[in-house]
Every structure is written in structure tokens, then in C-alpha cells.
ROLO-839238 format. One line per field, with one value per residue: residue number from 1; z negated, y negated, x negated of N, C-alpha, C, O, CB in turn; residue in one letter. Coordinates in nm, 3 decimals. Atoms other than C-alpha are relative to their C-alpha. Glycine has a CB too. Example, Ala and Ser with C-alpha at 12.3 -4.5 7.8 and 13.67 -1.06 7.14 Angstrom:
% residues 2
num: (1; 2)
n_c3: (0.000; 0.006)
n_c2: (0.119; 0.119)
n_c1: (-0.089; 0.082)
ca_c3: (-0.780; -0.714)
ca_c2: (0.450; 0.106)
ca_c1: (-1.230; -1.367)
c_c3: (0.000; -0.073)
c_c2: (-0.120; -0.109)
c_c1: (-0.090; 0.077)
o_c3: (-0.066; -0.090)
o_c2: (-0.118; -0.220)
o_c1: (-0.194; 0.026)
cb_c3: (-0.125; 0.142)
cb_c2: (-0.003; -0.046)
cb_c1: (0.099; -0.041)
residu: (a; s)
END
This chain:
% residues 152
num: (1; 2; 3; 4; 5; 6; 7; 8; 9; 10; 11; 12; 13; 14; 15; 16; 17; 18; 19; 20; 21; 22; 23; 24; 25; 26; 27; 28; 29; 30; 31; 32; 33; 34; 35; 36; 37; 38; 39; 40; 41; 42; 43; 44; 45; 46; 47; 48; 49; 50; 51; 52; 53; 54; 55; 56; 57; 58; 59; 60; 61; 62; 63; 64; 65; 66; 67; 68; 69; 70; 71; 72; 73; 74; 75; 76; 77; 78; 79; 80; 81; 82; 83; 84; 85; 86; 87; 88; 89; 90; 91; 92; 93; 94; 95; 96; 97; 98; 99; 100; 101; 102; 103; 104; 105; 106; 107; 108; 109; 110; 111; 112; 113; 114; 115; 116; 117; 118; 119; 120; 121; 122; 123; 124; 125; 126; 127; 128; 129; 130; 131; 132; 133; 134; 135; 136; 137; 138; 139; 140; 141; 142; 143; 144; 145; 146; 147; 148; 149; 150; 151; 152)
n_c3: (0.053; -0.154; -0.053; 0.095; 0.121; 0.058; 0.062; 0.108; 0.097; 0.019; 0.120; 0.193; 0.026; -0.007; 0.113; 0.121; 0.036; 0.021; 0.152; 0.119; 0.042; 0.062; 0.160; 0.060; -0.012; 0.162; 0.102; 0.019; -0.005; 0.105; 0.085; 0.122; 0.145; -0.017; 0.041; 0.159; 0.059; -0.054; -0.015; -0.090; -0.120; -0.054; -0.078; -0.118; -0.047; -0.005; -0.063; -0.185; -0.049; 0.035; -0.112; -0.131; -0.042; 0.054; -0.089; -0.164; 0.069; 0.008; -0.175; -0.017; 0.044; -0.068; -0.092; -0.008; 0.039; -0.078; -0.131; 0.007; -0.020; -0.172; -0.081; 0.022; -0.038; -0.074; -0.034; 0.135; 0.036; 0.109; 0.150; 0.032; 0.059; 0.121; 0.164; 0.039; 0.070; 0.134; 0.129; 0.070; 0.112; 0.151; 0.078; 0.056; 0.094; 0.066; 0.093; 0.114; 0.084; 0.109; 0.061; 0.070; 0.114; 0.054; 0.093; 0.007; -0.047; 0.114; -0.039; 0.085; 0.141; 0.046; -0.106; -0.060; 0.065; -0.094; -0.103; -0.020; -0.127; -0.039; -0.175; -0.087; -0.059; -0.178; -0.142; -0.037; -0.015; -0.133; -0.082; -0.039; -0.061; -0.098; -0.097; -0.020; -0.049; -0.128; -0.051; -0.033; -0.150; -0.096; -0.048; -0.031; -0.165; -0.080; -0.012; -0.184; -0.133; -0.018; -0.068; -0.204; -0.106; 0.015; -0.079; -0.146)
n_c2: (-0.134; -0.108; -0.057; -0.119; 0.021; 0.006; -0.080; -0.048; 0.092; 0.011; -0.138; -0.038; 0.089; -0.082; -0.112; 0.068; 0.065; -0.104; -0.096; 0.113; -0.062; -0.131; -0.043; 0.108; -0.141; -0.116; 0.068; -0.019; -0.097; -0.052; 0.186; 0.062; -0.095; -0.164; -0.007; 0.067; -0.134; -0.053; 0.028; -0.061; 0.082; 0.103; -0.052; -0.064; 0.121; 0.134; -0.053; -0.038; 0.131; 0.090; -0.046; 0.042; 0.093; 0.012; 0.010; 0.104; 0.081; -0.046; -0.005; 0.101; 0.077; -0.097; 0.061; 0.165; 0.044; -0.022; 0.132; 0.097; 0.006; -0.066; 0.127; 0.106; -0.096; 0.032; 0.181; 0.076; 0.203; -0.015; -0.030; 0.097; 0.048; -0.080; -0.033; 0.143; 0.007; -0.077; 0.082; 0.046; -0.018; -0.037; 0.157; 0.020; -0.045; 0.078; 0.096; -0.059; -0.058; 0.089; 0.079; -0.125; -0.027; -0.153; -0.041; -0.098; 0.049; 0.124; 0.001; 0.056; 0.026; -0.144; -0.093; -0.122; -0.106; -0.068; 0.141; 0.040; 0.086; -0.113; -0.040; -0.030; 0.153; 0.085; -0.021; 0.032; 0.152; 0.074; -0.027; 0.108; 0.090; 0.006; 0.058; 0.124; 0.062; -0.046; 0.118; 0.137; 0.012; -0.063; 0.072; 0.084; -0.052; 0.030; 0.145; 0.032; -0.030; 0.109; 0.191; -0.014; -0.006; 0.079; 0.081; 0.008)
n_c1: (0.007; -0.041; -0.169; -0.004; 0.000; -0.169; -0.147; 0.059; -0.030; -0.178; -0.052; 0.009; -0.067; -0.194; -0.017; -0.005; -0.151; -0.042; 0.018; -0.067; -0.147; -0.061; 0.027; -0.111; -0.091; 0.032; -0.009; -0.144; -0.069; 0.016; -0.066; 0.048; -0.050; 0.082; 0.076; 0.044; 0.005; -0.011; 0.166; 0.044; -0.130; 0.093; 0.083; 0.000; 0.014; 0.119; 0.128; 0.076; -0.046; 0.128; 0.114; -0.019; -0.015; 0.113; 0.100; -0.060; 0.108; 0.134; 0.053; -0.013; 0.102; 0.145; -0.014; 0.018; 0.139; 0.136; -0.035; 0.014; 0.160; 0.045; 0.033; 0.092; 0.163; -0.003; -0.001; 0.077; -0.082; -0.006; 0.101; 0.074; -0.102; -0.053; 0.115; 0.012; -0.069; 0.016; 0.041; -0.055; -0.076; 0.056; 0.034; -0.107; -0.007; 0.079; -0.070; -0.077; 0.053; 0.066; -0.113; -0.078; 0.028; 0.033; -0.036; -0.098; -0.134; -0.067; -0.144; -0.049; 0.142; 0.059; 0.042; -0.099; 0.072; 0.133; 0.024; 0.156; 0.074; 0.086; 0.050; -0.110; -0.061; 0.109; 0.007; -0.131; -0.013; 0.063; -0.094; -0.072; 0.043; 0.034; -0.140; -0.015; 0.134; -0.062; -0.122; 0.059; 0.046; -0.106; -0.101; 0.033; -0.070; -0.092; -0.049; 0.144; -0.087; -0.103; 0.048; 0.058; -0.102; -0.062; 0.076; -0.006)
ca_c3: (2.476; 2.731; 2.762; 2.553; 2.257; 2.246; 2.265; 2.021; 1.795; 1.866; 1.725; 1.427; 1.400; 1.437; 1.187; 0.910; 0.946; 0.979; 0.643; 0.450; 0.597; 0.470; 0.115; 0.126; 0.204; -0.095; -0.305; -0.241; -0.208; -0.573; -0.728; -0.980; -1.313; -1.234; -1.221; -1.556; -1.702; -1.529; -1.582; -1.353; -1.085; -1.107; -1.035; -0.742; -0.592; -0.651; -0.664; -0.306; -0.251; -0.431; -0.302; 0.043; -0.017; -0.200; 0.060; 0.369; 0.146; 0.140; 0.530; 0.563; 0.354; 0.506; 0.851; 0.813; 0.646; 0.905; 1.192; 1.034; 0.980; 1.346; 1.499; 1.257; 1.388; 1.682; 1.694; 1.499; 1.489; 1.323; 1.066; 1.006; 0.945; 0.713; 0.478; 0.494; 0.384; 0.118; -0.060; -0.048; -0.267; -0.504; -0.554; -0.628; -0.866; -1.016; -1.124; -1.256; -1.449; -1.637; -1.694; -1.838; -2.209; -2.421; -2.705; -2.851; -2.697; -2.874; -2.803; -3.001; -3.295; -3.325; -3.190; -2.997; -3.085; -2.860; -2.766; -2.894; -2.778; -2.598; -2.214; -2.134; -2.209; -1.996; -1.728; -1.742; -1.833; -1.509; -1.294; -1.378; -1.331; -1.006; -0.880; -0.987; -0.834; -0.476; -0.494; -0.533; -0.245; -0.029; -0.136; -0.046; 0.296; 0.381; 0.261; 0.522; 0.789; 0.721; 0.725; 1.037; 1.173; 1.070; 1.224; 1.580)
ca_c2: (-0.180; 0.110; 0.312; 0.627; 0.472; 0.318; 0.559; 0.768; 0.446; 0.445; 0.814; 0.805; 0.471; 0.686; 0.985; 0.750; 0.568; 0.930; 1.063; 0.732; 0.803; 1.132; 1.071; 0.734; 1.038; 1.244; 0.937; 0.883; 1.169; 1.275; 0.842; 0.675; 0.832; 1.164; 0.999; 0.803; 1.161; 1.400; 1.407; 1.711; 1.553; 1.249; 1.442; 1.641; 1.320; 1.040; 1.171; 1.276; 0.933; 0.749; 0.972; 0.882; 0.561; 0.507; 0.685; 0.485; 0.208; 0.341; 0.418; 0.064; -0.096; 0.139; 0.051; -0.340; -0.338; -0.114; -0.343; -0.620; -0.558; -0.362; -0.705; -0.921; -0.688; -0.755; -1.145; -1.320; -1.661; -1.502; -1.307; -1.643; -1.820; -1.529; -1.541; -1.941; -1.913; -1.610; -1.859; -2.101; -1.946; -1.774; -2.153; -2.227; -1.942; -2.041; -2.347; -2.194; -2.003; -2.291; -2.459; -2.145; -2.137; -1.830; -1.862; -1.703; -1.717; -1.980; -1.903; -2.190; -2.261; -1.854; -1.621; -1.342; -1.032; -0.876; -1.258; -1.248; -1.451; -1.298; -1.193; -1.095; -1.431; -1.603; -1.405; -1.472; -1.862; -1.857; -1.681; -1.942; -2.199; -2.092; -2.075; -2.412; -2.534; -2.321; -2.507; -2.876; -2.799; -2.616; -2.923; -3.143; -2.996; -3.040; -3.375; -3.468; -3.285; -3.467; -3.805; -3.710; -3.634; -3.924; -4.146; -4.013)
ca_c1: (0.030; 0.055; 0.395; 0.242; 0.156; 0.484; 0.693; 0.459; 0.533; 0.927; 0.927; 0.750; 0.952; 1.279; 1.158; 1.054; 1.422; 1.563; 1.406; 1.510; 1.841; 1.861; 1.717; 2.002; 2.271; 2.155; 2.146; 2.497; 2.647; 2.572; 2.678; 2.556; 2.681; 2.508; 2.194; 2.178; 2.262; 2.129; 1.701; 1.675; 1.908; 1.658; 1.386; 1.483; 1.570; 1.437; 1.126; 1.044; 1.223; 0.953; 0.679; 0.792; 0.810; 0.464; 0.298; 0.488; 0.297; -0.029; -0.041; 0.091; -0.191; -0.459; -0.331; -0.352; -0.654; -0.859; -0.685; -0.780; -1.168; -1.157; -1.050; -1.278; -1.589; -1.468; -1.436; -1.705; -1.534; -1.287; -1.502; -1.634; -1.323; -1.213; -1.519; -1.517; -1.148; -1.213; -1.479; -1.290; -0.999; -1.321; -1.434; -1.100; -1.090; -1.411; -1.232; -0.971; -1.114; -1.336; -0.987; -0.854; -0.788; -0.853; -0.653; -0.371; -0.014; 0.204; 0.600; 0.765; 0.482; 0.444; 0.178; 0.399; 0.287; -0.032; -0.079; -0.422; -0.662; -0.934; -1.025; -0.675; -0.513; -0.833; -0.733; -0.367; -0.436; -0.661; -0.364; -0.153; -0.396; -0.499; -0.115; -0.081; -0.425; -0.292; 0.081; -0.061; -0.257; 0.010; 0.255; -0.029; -0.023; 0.263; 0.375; 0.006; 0.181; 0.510; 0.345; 0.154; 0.474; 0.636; 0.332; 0.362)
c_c3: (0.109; -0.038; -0.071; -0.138; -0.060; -0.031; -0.124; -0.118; -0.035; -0.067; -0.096; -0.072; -0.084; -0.120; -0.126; 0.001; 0.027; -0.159; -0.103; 0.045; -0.082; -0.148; -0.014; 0.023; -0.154; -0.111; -0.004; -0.011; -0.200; -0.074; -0.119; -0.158; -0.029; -0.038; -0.101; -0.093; -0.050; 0.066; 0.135; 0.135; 0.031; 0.103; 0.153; 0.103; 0.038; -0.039; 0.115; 0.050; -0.002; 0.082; 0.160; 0.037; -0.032; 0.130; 0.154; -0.046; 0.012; 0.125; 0.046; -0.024; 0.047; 0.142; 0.033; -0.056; 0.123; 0.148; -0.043; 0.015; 0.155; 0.121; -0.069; 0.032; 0.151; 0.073; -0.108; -0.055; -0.089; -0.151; -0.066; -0.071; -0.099; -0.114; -0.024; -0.108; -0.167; -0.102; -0.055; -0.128; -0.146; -0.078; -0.093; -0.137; -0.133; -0.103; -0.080; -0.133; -0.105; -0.028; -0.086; -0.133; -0.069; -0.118; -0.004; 0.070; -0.087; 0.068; -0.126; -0.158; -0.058; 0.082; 0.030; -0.035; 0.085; 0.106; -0.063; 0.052; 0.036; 0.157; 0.061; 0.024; 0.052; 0.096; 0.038; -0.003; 0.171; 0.112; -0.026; 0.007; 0.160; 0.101; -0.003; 0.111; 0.201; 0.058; -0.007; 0.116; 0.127; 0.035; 0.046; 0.143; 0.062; 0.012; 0.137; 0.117; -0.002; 0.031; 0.103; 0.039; 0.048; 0.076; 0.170; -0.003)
c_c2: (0.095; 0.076; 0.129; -0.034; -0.063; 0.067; 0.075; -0.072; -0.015; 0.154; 0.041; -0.142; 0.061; 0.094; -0.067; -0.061; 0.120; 0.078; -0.128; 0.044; 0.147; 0.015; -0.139; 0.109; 0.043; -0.071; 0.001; 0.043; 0.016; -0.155; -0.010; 0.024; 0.115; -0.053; -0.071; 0.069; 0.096; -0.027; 0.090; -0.051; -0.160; 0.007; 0.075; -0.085; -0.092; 0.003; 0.015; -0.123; -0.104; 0.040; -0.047; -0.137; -0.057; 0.017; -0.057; -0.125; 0.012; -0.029; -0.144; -0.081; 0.033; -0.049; -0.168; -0.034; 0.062; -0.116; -0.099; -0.006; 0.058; -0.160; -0.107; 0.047; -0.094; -0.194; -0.053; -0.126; 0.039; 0.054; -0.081; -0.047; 0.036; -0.019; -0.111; 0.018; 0.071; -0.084; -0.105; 0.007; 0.056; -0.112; -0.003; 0.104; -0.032; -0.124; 0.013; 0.083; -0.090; -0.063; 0.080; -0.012; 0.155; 0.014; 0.063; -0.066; -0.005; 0.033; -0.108; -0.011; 0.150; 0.088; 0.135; 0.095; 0.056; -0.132; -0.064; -0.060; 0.070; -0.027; 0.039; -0.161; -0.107; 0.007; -0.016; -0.175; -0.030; 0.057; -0.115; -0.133; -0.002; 0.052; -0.098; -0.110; 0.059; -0.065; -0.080; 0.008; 0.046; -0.115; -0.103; -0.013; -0.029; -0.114; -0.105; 0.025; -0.078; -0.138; 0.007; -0.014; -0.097; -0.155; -0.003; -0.047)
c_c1: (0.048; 0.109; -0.047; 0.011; 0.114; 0.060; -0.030; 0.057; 0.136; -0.001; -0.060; 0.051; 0.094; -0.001; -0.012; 0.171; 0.096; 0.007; 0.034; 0.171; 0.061; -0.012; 0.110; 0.112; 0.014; 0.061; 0.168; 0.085; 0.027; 0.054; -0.101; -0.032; -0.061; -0.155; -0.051; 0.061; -0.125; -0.175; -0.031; 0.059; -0.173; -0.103; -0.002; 0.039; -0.039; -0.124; -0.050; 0.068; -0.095; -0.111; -0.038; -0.070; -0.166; -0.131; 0.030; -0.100; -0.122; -0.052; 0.031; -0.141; -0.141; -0.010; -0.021; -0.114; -0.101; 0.033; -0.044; -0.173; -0.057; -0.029; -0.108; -0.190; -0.012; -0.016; -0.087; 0.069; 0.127; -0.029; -0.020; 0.092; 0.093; -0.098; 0.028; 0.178; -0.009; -0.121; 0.035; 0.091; -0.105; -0.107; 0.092; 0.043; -0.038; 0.066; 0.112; 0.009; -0.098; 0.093; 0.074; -0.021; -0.014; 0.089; 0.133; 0.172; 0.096; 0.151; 0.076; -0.089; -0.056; -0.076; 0.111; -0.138; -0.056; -0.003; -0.099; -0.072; -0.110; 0.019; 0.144; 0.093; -0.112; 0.058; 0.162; -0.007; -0.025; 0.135; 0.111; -0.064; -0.055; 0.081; 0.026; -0.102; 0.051; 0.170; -0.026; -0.054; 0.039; 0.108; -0.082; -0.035; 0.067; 0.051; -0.146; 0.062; 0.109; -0.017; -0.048; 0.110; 0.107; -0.060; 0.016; 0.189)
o_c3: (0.188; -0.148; -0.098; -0.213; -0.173; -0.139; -0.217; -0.206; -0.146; -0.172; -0.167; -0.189; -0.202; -0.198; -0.214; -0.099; 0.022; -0.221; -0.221; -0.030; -0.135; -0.218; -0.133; -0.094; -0.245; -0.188; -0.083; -0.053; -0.251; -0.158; -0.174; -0.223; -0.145; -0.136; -0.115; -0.191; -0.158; 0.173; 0.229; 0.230; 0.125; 0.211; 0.229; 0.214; 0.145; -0.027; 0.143; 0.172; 0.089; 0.180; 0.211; 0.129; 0.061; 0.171; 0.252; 0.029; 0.047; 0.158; 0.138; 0.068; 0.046; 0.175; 0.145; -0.032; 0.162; 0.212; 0.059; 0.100; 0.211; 0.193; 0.006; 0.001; 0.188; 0.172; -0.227; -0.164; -0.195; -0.262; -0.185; -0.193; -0.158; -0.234; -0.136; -0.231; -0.276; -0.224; -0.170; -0.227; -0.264; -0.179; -0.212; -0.228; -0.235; -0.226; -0.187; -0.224; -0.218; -0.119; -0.169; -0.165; -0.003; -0.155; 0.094; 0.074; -0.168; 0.187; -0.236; -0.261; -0.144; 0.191; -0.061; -0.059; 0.159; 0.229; -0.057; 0.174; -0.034; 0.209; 0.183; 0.122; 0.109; 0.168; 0.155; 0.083; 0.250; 0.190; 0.074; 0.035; 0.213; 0.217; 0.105; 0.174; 0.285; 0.172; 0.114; 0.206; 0.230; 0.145; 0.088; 0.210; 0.175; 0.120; 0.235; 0.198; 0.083; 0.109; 0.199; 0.095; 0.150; 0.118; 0.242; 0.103)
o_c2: (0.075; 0.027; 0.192; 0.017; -0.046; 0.072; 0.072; -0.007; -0.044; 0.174; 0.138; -0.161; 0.053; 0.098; -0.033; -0.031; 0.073; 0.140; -0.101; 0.091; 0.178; 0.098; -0.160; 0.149; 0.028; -0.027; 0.066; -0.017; -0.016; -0.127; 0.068; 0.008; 0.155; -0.003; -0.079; 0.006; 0.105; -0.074; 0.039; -0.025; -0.186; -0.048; 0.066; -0.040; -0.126; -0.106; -0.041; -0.132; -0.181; -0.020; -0.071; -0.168; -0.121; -0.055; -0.054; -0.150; -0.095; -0.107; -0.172; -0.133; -0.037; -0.107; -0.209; -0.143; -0.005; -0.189; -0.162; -0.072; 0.039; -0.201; -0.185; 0.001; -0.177; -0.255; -0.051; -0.180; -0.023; 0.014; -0.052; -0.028; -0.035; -0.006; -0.119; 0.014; 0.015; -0.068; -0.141; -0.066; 0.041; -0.106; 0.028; 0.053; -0.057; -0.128; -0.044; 0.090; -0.043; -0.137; 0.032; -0.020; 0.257; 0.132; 0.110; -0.182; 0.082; 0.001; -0.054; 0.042; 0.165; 0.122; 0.196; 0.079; 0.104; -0.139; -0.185; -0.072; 0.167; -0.119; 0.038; -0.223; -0.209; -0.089; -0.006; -0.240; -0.103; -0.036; -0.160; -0.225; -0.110; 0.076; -0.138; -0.208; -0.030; -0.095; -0.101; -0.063; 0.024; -0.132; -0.194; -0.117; -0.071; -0.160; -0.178; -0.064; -0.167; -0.216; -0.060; -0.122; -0.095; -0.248; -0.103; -0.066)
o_c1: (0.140; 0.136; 0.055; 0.094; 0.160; 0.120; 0.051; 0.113; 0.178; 0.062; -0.031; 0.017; 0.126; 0.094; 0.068; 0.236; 0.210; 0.094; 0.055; 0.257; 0.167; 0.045; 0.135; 0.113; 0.095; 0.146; 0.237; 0.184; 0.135; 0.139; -0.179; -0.136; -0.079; -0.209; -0.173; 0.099; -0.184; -0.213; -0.091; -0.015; -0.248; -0.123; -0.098; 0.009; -0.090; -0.178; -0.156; 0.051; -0.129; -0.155; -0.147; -0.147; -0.216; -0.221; -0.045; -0.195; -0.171; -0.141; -0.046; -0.205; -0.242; -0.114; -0.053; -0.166; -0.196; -0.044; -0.068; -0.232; -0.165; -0.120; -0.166; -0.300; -0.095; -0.058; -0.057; 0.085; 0.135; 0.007; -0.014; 0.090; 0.174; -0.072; 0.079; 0.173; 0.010; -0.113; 0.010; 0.079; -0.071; -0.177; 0.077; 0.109; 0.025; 0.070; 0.134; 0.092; -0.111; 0.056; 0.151; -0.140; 0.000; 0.094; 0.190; 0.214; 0.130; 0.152; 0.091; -0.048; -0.143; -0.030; 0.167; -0.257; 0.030; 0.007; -0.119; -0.061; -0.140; 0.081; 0.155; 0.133; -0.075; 0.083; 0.200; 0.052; 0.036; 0.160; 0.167; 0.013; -0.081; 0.046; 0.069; -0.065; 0.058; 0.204; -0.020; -0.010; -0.025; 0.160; -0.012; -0.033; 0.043; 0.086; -0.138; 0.089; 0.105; 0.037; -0.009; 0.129; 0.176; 0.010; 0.020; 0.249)
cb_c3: (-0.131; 0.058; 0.213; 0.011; -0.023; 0.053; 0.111; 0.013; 0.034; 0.185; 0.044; -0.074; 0.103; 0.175; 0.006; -0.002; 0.105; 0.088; -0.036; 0.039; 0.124; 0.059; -0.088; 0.096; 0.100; -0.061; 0.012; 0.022; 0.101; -0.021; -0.098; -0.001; 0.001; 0.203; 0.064; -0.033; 0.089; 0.048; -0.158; -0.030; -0.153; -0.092; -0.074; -0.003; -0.014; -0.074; -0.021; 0.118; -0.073; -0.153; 0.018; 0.023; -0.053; -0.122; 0.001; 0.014; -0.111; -0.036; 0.118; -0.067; -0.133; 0.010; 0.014; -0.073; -0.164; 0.053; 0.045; -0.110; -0.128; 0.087; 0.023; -0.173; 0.036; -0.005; -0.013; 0.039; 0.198; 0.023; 0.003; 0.093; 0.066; 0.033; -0.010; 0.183; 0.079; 0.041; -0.003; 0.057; 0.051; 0.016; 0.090; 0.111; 0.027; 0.105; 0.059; 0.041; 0.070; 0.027; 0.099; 0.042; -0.051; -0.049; -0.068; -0.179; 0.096; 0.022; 0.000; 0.006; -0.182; -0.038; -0.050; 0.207; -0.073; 0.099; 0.020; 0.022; -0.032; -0.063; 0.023; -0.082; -0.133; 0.073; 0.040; -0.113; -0.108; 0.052; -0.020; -0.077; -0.079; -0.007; -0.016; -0.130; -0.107; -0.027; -0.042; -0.090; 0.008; -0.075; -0.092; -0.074; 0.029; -0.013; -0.222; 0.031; 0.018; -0.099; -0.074; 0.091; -0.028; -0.134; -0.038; 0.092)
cb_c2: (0.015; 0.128; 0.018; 0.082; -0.060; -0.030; 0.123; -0.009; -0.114; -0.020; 0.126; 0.037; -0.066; 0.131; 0.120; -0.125; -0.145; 0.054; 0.082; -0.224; 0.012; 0.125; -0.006; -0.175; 0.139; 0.026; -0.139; -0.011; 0.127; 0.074; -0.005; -0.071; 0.052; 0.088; 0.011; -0.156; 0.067; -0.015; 0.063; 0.128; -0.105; -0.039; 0.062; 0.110; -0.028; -0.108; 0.089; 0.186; -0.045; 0.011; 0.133; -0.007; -0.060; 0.109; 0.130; -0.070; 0.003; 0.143; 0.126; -0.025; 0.003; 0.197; 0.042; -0.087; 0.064; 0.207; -0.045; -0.044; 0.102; 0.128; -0.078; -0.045; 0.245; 0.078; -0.090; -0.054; -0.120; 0.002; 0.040; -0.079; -0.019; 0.160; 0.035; -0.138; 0.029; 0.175; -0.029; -0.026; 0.113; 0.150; -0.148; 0.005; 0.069; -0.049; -0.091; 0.042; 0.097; -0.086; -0.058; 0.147; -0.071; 0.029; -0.082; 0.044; 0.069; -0.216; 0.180; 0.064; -0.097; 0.083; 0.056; -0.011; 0.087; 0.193; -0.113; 0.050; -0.152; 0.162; 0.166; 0.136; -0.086; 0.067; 0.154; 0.077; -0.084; 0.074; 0.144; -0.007; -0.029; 0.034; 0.037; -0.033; 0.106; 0.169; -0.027; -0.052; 0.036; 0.136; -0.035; -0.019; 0.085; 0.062; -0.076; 0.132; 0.145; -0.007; -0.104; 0.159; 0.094; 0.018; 0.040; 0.183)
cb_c1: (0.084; -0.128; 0.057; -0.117; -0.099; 0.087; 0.069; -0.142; -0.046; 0.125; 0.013; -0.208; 0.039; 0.049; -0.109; -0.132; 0.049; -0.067; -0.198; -0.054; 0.056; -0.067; -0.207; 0.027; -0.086; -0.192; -0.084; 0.039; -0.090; -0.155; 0.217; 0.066; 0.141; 0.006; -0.038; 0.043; 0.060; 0.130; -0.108; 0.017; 0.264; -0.061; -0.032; 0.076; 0.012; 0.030; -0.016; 0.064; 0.109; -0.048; 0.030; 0.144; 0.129; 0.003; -0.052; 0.236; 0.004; -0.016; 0.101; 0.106; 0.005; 0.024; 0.096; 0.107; -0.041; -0.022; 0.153; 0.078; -0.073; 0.197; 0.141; 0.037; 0.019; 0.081; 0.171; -0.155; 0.092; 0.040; -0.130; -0.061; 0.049; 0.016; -0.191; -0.010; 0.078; -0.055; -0.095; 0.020; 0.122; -0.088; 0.016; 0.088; -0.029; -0.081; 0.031; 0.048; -0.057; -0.113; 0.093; -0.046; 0.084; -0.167; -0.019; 0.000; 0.051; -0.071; 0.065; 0.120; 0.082; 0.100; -0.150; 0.072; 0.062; 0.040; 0.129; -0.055; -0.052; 0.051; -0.133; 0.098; 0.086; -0.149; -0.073; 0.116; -0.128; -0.202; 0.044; 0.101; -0.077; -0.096; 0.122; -0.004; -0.194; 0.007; 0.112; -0.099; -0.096; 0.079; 0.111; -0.067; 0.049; 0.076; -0.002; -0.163; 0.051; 0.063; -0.119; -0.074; 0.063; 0.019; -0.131; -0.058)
residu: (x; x; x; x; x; x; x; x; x; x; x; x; x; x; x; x; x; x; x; x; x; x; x; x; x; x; x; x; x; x; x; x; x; x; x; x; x; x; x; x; x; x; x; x; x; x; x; x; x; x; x; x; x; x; x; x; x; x; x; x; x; x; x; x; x; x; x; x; x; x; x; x; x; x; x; x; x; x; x; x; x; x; x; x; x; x; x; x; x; x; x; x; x; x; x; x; x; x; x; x; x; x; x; x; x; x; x; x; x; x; x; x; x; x; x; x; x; x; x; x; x; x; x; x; x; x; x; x; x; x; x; x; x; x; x; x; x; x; x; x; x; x; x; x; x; x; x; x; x; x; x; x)
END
């Protein structure tokens, strides 16, 4: 990286960890007690605190996403190796999703209440079937690598 864009990068480093220091200041200054009072106090606060922080977020997620498709333009091999991975996991979905039950959610022999069955508990069955289906094959990873490692 060339010696402008650095430093450019060290000072909007410095002002972002400047304006968090100054809204951690505020926060403290004023304690705790004040603001589980003290609605207008919240607002003039922790508000432009959140805001901040939301959109430090934003430019984060905006930034890593156009870098990421800039370099996968750029390199086909990995383009390639990104799509091959991304169908793999929407196979893997796929299957999770035909393992997914639909019915209603059972807490101790009683449906909980807005534990309907329906399209929302599908799509929560399949989220936890297709974290379970992603750890088996993460611990099956590694215990492979460990035995490799244990072979040499």
C-alpha cells in the first residue's frame, strides 16, 4: 500500500476512535442511573451513539463486500472457488430444508404460544438443521486433519 493512502487510513482510523471516545466521555460522565430515568437524556445520547455506530457498520459491510467482488472480478479462480463453495452450502441447505419439520413447537408436551406450525417453524427447523448438518462436517474436518496429523 503506498504511504498516502496510509496515512489517509491512519486518520480516519484516529477520528472514528476519537468520536467513540467522545460519545464513551458523555456516556460516563452523566452514569448509569440517569439513563434508566431519564428518556430525553437517552435520546440525546445514545442515539447519535447508535447512529454512529450503525453507520460505521454499514460502511464496513459495503466496504468488504465491494472488495470482495472487485478482487473476485479480478481473479477468476477465485470467482470459481467462491460459487463452487456458495452451492455447495445451497445444496446443503436444500437438504436441510427436506429434513425440516413444519409442525408446531412442543416445549415439554405443550404448544408455546405463536409456535404454530407453518413456514416460520420450517424455516427455523431448517436453521437448526443446517447448523447441525455444517458442525458434523466442520467436526468431521478436523478430527481428518488430526488423524492426518497423527499419520505423518
Amino acid at each position: 500500500m503506498n504511504k498516502k493512502i496510509s496515512k489517509i487510513l491512519t486518520l480516519v482510523a484516529g477520528l472514528i476512535g476519537l468520536i467513540g471516545f467522545y460519545f464513551f466521555i458523555r456516556i460516563l460522565m452523566i452514569g448509569d442511573e440517569v439513563f434508566e430515568t431519564d428518556v430525553a437524556l437517552q435520546n440525546s445520547v445514545l442515539s447519535p451513539f447508535i447512529y454512529f455506530a450503525q453507520i460505521l457498520l454499514i460502511i464496513t459491510i459495503l466496504i468488504s463486500v465491494v472488495f470482495s467482488a472487485v478482487n473476485m472480478v479480478k481473479h477468476p479462480q477465485v470467482l470459481k472457488r467462491t460459487l463452487i463453495g456458495v452451492g455447495a452450502l445451497l445444496v446443503i441447505l436444500v437438504i436441510a430444508y427436506s429434513f425440516a419439520d413444519d409442525g408446531a413447537v412442543m416445549s415439554m408436551g405443550k404448544v408455546l404460544p405463536d409456535g404454530e406450525a407453518g413456514s416460520i417453524s420450517k424455516w427455523v427447523s431448517t436453521g437448526i438443521n443446517y447448523s447441525a448438518i455444517l458442525g458434523i462436517i466442520g467436526f468431521g474436518a478436523f478430527f481428518f486433519d488430526f488423524a492426518k496429523s497423527l499419520v505423518k
